[in-house]
N, C-alpha and C positions, 0 to 999 in steps of 0.2 A: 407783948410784941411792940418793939418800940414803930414809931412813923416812916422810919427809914426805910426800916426790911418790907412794911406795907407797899410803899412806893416799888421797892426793887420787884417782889413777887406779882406785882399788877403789872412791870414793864417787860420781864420775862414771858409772863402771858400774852402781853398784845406780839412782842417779837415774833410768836413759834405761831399763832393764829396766821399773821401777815404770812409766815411761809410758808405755811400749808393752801393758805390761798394761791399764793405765787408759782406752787408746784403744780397744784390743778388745773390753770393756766396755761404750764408748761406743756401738759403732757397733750392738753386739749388739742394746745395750738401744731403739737408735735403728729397727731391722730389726722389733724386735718390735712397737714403739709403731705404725710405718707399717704393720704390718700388720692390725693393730687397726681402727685408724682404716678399712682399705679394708674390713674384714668389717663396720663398723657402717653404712659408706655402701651396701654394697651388699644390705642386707638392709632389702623394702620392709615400708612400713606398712602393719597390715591392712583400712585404709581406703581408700578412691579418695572424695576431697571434691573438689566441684562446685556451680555456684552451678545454680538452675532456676527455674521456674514453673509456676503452677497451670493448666490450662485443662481443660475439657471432655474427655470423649473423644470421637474424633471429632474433634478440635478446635473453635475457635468457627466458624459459619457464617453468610457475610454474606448476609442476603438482600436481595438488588437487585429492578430493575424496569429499562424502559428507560428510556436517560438522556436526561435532557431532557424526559420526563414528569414533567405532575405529578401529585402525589399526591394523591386526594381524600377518601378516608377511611382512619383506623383503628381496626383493630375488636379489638386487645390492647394490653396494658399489659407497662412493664417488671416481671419478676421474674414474668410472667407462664405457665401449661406450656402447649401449645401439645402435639397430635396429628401427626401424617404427613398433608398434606395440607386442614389447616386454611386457611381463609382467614384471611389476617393482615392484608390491605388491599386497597383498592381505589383503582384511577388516577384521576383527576380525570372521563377519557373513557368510564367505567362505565354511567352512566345514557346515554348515546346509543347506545353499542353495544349497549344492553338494549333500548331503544325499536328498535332495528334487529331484532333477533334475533325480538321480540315481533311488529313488522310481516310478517316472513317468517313465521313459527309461522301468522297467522290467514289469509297468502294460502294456505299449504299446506292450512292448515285446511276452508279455504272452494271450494278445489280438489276435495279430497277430497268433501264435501258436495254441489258439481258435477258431479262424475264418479258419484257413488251413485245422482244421479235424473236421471243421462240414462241411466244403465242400467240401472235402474226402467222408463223412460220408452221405452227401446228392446226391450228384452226383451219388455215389453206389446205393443211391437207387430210384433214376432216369433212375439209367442204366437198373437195375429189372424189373424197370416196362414197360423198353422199351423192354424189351428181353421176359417176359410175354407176352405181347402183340402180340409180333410179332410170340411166340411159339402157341399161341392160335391162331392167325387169320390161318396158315399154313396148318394146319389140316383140319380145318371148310372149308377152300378150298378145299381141296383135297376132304372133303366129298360132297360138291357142286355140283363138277364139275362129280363128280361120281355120284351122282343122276340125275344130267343133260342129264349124260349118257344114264341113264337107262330110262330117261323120253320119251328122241329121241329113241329109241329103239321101246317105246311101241307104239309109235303113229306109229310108221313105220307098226309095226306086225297091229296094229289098221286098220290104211290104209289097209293091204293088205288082212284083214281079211273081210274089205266091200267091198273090189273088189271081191271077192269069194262070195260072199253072194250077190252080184248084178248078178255075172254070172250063179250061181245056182237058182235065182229067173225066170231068162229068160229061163233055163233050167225047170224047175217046171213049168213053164206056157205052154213049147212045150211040157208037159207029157215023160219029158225024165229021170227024177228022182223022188223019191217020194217024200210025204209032211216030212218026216222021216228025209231026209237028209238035205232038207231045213230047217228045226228047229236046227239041229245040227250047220250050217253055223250059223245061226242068234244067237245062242248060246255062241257060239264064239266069234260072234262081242261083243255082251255083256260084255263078260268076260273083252276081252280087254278092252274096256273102262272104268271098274272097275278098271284094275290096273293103268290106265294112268292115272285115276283122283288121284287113293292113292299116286303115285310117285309123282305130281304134288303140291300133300297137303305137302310131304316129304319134296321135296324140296323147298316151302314155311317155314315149320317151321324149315329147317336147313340155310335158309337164313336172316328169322328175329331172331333165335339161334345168331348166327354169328353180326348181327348190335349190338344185345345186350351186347353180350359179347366187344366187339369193343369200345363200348362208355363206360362201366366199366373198363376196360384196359388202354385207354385214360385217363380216370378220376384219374383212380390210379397216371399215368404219370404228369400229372397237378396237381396232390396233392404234387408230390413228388418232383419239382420245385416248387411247390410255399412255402415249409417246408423249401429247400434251404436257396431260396430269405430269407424267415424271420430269419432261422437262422443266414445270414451274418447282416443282419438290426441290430440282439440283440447284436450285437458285433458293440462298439463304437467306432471304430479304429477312425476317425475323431476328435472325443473331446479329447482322448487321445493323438492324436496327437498334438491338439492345447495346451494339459494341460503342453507336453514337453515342444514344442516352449516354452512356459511362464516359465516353469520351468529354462530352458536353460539360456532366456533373464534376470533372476531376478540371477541365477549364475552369469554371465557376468558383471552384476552390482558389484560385487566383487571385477573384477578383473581390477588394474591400469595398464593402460597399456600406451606404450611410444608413444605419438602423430608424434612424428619423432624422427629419426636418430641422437646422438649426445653425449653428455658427460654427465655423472651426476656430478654437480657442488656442491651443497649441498644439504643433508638430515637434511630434517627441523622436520621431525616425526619419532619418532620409534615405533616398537611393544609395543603394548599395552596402548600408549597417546592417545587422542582423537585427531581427526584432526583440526586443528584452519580453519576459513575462508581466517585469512586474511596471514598464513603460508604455508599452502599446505601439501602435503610429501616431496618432492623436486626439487630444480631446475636444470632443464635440458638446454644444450647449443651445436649448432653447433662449436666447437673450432676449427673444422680443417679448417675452414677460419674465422678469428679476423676482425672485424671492427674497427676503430674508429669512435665514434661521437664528433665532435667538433660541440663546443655553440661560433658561429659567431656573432657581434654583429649587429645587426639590420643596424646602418649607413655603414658597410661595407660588409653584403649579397649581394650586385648589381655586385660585385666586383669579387666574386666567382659560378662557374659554373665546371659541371661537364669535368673531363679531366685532370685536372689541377694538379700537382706534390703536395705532402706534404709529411714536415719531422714532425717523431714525437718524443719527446725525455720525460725522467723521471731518475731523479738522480738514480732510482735502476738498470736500467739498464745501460749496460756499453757500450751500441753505440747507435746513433738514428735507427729509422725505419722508411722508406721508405714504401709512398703510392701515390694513385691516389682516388681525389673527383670523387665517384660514384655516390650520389643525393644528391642535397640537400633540405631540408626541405621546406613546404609549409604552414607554421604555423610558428608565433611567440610569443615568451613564455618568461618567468622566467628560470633566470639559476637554475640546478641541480649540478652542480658541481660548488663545492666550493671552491674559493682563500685561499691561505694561506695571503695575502695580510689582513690586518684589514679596512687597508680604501676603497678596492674596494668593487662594488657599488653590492650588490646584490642581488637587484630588478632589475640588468638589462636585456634590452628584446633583447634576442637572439632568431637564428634559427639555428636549427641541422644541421649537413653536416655531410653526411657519406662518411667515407675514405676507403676504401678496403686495405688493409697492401699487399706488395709485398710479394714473397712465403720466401724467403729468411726472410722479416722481421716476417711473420704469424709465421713460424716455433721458433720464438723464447720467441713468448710471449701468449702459447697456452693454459698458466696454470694462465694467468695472468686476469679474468673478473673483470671486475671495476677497474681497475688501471690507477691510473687518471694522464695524459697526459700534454704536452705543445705543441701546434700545430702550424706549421705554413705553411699555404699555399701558393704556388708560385701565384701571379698575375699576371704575368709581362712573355712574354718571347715568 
């Protein structure tokens, strides 16, 4: 082997050593890069951004009426606040159903005024018949008791007229008076018990006088309560009063009134259009606290929980606003608010998060419902 070929086989060996070193190198430096690269993808931002909008809390709320009524007055204005139970309008069928409700008010009225002087009018002569009564039995007593009198009287003189007439017979039988004066004794007796039976008969018929007139007297008084009774029966106070209630309740149907406390946002109806089902009369809004809802997107809901900071910004206004994640949503859906973006995706499945606005931020965007947001919520911290 000549010096040449030694030389070429020793420079082909250091060549292929050099490049399997330089490959080793390569692949090192290639293992280290890809690993790089997966620790920068896999480490999130300490944001979760979402697009959102303004609304009420509470949300906005349509107030309707029935459809196909129309509408006949309104008694507020847009940008309007509005109480719990405020009237905020009136149907077209207001004033009839009022002249109804008023027609029932003055039959119950005039019922009642009915029913007061028949029983005025009955009671007076309930009261008659008890004062008759009582003027009649009064008497018939006193003459009673006065024949009673004179009954015990007679039987007494009776009595003492056959003690005379026993002690004169004992005298007659010793020959100590005549038969002359013994007939006059028995004569006597006689008498008396003629008059005792006539008082006796007297007071007999001025006692069954007295039951009689008693139980006609009474009867009067029981007629004159039960004339009462029917009078109050023929007066309806009952149905008239249920015909108000209905009258009342078919009024009330009339009247729109404000489900709660808050702001009139827009008037979807006026006087004298029909009402739509799917428009209302108008919508109403708690403004004096703003929400935000942000549409989170499904891969990064795990991420946000309530507590948690968010700024919210919109080129119309001229500084962010400042909130705190209240709840968030339990349901996932199709966005509602829409990108200005053309290529974002908008069938994607988001879930609502609601933001509560700090007072500082609330107070500035209180006129702002539906004003659609850029949100970003702190994760991290």
């Amino acid at each position: 082997m000549n010096q040449r070929l030694l030389w070429s086989i020793a420079g082909a060996g250091l060549l292929a050593g050099t490049g399997l070193a330089w490959l080793g190198l390569s692949q090192q430096a290639a293992t280290q890069s890809v690993s790089e690269n997966a620790t920068e993808e896999t480490r999130l931002p300490p944001r979760v951004g979402a697009l959102g909008r303004l609304e009420p809390e509470g949300e906005v709320v349509r107030v309707a009426g029935p459809p196909g009524e129309r509408l006949g007055e309104l008694l507020v204005a847009e940008g309007e606040r509005v109480r719990a139970g405020q009237v905020l309008a009136r149907l077209e069928s207001y004033r009839e159903r009022l002249a109804e409700r008023e027609y029932a008010a003055a039959q119950l009225q005039e019922a009642r005024a009915r029913l007061e002087a028949e029983t005025r009018f009955g009671q007076a002569q309930v009261e008659e018949a008890r004062t008759r009564l009582s003027r009649l039995d009064e008497p018939q007593q006193m003459q009673i008791r006065s024949q009673e009198a004179v009954v015990e009287r007679l039987r007494a003189e009776l009595a003492d007229a056959e003690a005379n007439l026993a002690r004169f017979q004992a005298l007659w039988q010793e020959g100590a008076i005549s038969q002359q004066e013994l007939d006059q004794k028995a004569l006597l007796v006689r008498q008396r018990q003629e008059d005792l039976r006539a008082a006796e008969a007297t007071l007999d018929q001025l006692r069954l006088a007295r039951e009689r007139d008693l139980r006609n007297a009474q009867a009067q008084v029981q007629a004159a309560e039960a004339g009462l009774r029917r009078a109050q029966a023929q007066v309806q106070l009952g149905s008239l009063a249920r015909n108000l209630e209905l009258a009342e309740a078919r009024l009330e149907r009339t009247l729109i009134r404000a489900p709660r406390a808050g702001q009139v946002l827009k008037i979807r109806t006026r006087p004298g259009e029909v009402i739509a089902a799917d428009t209302g009369i108008l919508e109403l809004g708690n403004t004096d606290q703003m929400m935000v809802v942000a549409e989170v997107y499904e891969t990064d809901i795990l991420r946000v929980r309530p507590g948690q900071r968010a700024t919210i910004s919109n080129r119309a206004l001229p500084e962010t606003l400042q909130g705190r994640v209240e709840r968030v949503g339990l349901q996932i859906g199709k966005k509602d608010v829409l990108n200005t973006d053309p290529a974002a995706d908008v069938d994607a499945r988001v879930v609502e998060v609601y933001i509560r606005l700090d007072p500082e931020s609330n107070a500035r965007v209180a006129g702002l419902t539906n004003l659609q947001v850029d949100v970003a919520i702190e994760v991290e911290g």
